[in-house]
N, C-alpha and C positions, 0 to 999 in steps of 0.2 A: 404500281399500275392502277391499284383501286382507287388511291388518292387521286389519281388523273380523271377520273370515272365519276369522280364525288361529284355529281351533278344536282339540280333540281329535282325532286320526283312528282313528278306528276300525281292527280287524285282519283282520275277519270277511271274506272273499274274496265272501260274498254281499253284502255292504253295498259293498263297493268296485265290483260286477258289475251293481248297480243303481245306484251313484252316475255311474256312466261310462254308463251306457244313458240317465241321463238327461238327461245332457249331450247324447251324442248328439241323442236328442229333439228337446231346444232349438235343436240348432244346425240341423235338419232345419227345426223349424219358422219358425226367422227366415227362412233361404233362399225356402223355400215361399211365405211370404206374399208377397215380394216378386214370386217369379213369378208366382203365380195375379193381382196385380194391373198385370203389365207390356203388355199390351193395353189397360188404364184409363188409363194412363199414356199410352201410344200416341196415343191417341183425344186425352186432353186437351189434348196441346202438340201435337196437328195432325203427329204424325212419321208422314214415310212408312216403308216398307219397309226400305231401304238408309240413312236416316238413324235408326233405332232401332238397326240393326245397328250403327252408327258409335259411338250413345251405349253401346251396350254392350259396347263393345270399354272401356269403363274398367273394366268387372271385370277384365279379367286385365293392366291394368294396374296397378291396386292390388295383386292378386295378387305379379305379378313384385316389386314393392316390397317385399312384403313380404319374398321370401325369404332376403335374405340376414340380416334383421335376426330371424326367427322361429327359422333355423338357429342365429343367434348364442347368441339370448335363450333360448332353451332349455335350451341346457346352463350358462346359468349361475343360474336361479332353478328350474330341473325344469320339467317340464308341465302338475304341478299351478297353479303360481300362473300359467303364460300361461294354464291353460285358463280357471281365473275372471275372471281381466282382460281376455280377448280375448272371450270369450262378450259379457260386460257390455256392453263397446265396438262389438261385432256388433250387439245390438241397440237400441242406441242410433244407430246406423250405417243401420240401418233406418228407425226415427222419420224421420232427418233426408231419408230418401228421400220420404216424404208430405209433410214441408215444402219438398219442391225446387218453386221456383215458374218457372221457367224451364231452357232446357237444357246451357246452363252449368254451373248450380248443383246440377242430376241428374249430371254427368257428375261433379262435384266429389265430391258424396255417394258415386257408385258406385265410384271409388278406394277409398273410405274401407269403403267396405262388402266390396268385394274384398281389401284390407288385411286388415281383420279376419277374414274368412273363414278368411284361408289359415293364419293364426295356432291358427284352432280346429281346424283342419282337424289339423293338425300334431301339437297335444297332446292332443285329443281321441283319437287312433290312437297314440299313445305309451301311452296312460294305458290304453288297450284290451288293447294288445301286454303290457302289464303283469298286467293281468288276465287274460289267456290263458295267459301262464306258470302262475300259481296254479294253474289248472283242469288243465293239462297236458294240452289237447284242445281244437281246436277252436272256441271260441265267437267270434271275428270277425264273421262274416258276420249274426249276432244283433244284436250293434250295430248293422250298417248296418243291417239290417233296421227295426231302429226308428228312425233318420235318414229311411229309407222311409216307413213307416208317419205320423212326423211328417209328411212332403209331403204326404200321403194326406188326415191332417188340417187342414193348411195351405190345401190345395185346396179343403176343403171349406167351410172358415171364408170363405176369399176368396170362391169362389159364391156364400156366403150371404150374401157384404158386398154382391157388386155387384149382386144380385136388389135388395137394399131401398136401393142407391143410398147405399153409404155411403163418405166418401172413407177413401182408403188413409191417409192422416195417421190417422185415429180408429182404422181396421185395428190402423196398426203399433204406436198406440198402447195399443193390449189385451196385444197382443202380446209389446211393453216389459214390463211387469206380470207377465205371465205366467213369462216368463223371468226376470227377475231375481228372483221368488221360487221358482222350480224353483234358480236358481243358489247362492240364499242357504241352502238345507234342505238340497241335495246336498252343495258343497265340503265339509266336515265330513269327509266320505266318501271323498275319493279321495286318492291314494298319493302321499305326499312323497318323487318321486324325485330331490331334485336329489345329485350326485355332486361330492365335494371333489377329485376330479380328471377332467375332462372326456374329456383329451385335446385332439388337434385336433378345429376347430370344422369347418375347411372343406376335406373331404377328395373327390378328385375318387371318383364313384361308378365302382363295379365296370362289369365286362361285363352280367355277370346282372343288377343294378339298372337301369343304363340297359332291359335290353331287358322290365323287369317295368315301368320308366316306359314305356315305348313300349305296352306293352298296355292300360296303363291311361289315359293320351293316348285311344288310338284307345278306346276303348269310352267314355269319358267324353265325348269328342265329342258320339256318339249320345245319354249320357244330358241333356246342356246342351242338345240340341237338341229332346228331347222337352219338358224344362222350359221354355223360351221359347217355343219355338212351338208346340209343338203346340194350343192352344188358339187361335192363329192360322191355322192351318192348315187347322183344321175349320171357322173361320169363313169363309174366302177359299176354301180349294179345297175341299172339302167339302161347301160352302156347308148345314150342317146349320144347322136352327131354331135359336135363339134358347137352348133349352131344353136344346140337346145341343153346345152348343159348348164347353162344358169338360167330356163325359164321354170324350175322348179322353185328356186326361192323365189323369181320375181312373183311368181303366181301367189307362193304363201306371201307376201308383204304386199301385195294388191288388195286378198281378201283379208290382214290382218288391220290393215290403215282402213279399208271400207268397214270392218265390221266393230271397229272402233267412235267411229264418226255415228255407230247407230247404238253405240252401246248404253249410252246415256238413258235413250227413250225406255228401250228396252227393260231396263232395270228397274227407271221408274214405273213402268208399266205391270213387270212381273215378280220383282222383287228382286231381290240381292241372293238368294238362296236357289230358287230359281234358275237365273240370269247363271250363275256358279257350275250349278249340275248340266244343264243344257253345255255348256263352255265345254267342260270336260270329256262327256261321252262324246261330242263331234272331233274336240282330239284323236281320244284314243281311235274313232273310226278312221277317222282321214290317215292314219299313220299305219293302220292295220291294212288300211287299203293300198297304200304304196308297199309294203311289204309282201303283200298276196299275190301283187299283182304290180310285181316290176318291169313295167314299159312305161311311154315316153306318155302317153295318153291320161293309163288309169294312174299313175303317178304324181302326173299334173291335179288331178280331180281330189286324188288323198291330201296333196297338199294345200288345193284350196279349201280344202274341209279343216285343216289343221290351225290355216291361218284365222278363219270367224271363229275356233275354239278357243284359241287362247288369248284372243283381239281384247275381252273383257274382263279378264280374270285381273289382271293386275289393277287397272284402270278403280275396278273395285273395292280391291281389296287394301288399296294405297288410300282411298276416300275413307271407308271404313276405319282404318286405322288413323287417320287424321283426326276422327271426330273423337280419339280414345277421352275417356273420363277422368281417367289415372293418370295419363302423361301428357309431357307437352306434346303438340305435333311434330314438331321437329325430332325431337326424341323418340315418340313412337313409330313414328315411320322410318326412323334409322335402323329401329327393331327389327322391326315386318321388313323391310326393302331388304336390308342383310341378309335375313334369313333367304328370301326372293330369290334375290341377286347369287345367293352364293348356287342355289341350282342354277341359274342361268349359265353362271360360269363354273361350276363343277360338273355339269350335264355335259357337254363335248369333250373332258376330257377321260372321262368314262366310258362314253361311245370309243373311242380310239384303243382302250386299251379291253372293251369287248370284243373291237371289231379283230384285234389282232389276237387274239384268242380263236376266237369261233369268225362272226362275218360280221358285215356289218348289218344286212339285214334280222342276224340276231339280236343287236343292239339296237335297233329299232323297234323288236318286238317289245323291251324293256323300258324305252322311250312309250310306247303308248300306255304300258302300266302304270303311268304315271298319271295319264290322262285320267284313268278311271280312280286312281286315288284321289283324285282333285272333286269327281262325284260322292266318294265313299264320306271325304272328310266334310265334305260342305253339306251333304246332306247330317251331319251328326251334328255340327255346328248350331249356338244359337244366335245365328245373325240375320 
C-alpha cells in the first residue's frame, strides 16, 4: 500500500502543516468513534461496570506492544511511512471492533486497535515536531487541537448513529472510507525523514523526559477518562434524559479543541511551567465540580472546565520532548507519548474497576487527583 503512496513530496511548509493536521484529524476521528459507541457496546454484550473496565484494559495492552516495535520501526523506515501504514491499520482496527461478536473477540480487536494507536501516536508527533521546526514557533498545540476538534466530530457522528439506531459495524464502516481517503490525498504531503544513521534505537530517557512523561500520564488519565465515561456517567449518576446524555463529553471536546487552538499563544506568552500548573488545577476543579455537584447543568460546567485543563498539557509536553538534547525526536517522543498514552488508556479501566468497588463518583474523585498531580509535578520540574 505504501509503495502505491510513493508519490512526489512536496516542499511548501504549508502543504507539509496541512498534511500533518490531517492526519491528526483522522487519527482523532478513528479514536472518537470508537468512544462515542462504547456504552452501545456495553449495553449489547450485557457488561457491567467493572467488566467493561477489564475489557478495556486491552487498549494499553496493545499499546505496551507496541512500544518497543514502533520505537524500533521508526528510525529505520522514518514517520512518514509508519504514519500511512499505521493510520490504515487504526482504521481498519476499528471496523474489526463492529464485527467483535463476543468478548473475547472485542478484547482481541482492542489489542489491535491499541497497537496501532500507539504507532500513530508516535509519528504523527514526529512529523509535527518537524513541522514546528520550519515555522520556528510554536504550532503544536494546533494539531492537537484538531485531534480535538475530530472527537468533537466523532461525537457528534456517533449521536447521530445511535439516535437512528444504527450499528457501530456501519459507524466504523463510514469511517473506514473516510480515512483512507483523507490518507491517500494527504501522504503525498508529509516529510521523508528517515535518517541513514539512527543511532541507538533504545536509549534509557533523561531526568527531564521521564518527569515530562509523568505529567503527561497524570493529565491523560483525566483525558481517557472523560472519553470513556463520561457519557456513562451522565447516564448513571447524572441520571440526565435521554436527550443529554452525550452533551457532557460534547461539552468537554468543544472547550478541549477551543483551548487547544489558544494554547500556542498562551505558552508563548506564559511559559511552559506556567501554561502546565494552570492546566492542571482547572482539571482537577472541573472534575471536583461534577462530582459535588451531579446534575445536568453543574456537570456540564465541571466538564467544560476539565476540557481547557487538559487541552494543553500534551500539546506541550510532546514539543518539549521533541526538542530533547539526548535523543532522536522520533524516539523521545515514543518515550514521553508511551508513558502518556498508557494513562490515557490505563485511566478508564481503573475507573471501571473502582466504580464497581465503591461508585463511580468515587472514581472520579481519584480522576481529579490526578489533575493536581500534574500541578505538584510541573511545578517541581525544570522546564
Amino acid at each position: 500500500m505504501i509503495d502505491a503512496l510513493e508519490l512526489p513530496v512536496l516542499t511548501s511548509k504549508k502543504a507539509l502543516r496541512i498534511a500533518v493536521g490531517a492526519m491528526f484529524f483522522m487519527a482523532g476521528l478513528s479514536f472518537s468513534s470508537w468512544a462515542s459507541r462504547i456504552a452501545t457496546v456495553q449495553q449489547t454484550m450485557g457488561l457491567s461496570d467493572a467488566a467493561l473496565g477489564a475489557v478495556l484494559f486491552s487498549l494499553p495492552v496493545g499499546l505496551m506492544c507496541s512500544l518497543p516495535f514502533s520505537g524500533w520501526i521508526i528510525t529505520k523506515i522514518g514517520s512518514r511511512k509508519l504514519l500511512i501504514s499505521a493510520l490504515l491499520v487504526y482504521a481498519t482496527a476499528l471496523v474489526s471492533l463492529g464485527l467483535a461478536q463476543n468478548t473475547f473477540q472485542l478484547i482481541i480487536c482492542l489489542v489491535c486497535f491499541g497497537f496501532s494507536s500507539n504507532a500513530v501516536n508516535i509519528s504523527v508527533n514526529t512529523q509535527a515536531v518537524a513541522t514546528e521546526e520550519l515555522y520556528k514557533r510554536p504550532i503544536m498545540a494546533s494539531f492537537h487541537g484538531l485531534w480535538s476538534l475530530a472527537g468533537f466530530a466523532g461525537a457528534g457522528v456517533g449521536t447521530f448513529m445511535i439516535a437512528n439506531n444504527i450499528s457501530p459495524l456501519y459507524h466504523f464502516l463510514l469511517m473506514l472510507v473516510v480515512i483512507f481517503t483523507g490518507v491517500i490525498i494527504a501522504a503525498r504531503y508529509l516529510k521523508d525523514d528517515k535518517v541513514t544513521d539512527p543511532g541507538p534505537v533504545f536509549v534509557m530517557p533523561d531526568h527531564s523526559l521521564i518527569k515530562l512523561g509523568v505529567i503527561a500520564f497524570c493529565s491523560m488519565i483525566c483525558e481517557g477518562a472523560m472519553f470513556d465515561w463520561s457519557v456513562i456517567y451522565f447516564k448513571k449518576v447524572v441520571l440526565a434524559p435521554p436527550a443529554f446524555v452525550g452533551v457532557g463529553f460534547t461539552a468537554f471536546m468543544l472547550t478541549m479543541a477551543a483551548g487547544r487552538f489558544r494554547a500556542d499563544w498562551f505558552a508563548h506568552r506564559y511559559g511552559l511551567k506556567r501554561t502546565l500548573q494552570v492546566s492542571g488545577a482547572l482539571t482537577a476543579t472541573g472534575l471536583l465540580i461534577a462530582v459535588a455537584f451531579p446534575y445536568v447543568y453543574t456537570a456540564i460546567a465541571g466538564f467544560l472546565l476539565v476540557g481547557v485543563g487538559v487541552s494543553s498539557v500534551v500539546p506541550m509536553v510532546f514539543s518539549a520532548a521533541g526538542k530533547s538534547k539526548t535523543m532522536q525526536p522520533g524516539v523521545a517522543l515514543a518515550a514521553v507519548s508511551t508513558i502518556g498514552f498508557l494513562g490515557f488508556l490505563v485511566g478508564p479501566p481503573i475507573i471501571g474497576f473502582i466504580a464497581g468497588m465503591a461508585t463511580l463518583r468515587v472514581s472520579f474523585i481519584l480522576i481529579a487527583a490526578m489533575g493536581v498531580s500534574v500541578v505538584i509535578v510541573s511545578s517541581k520540574a525544570k522546564i
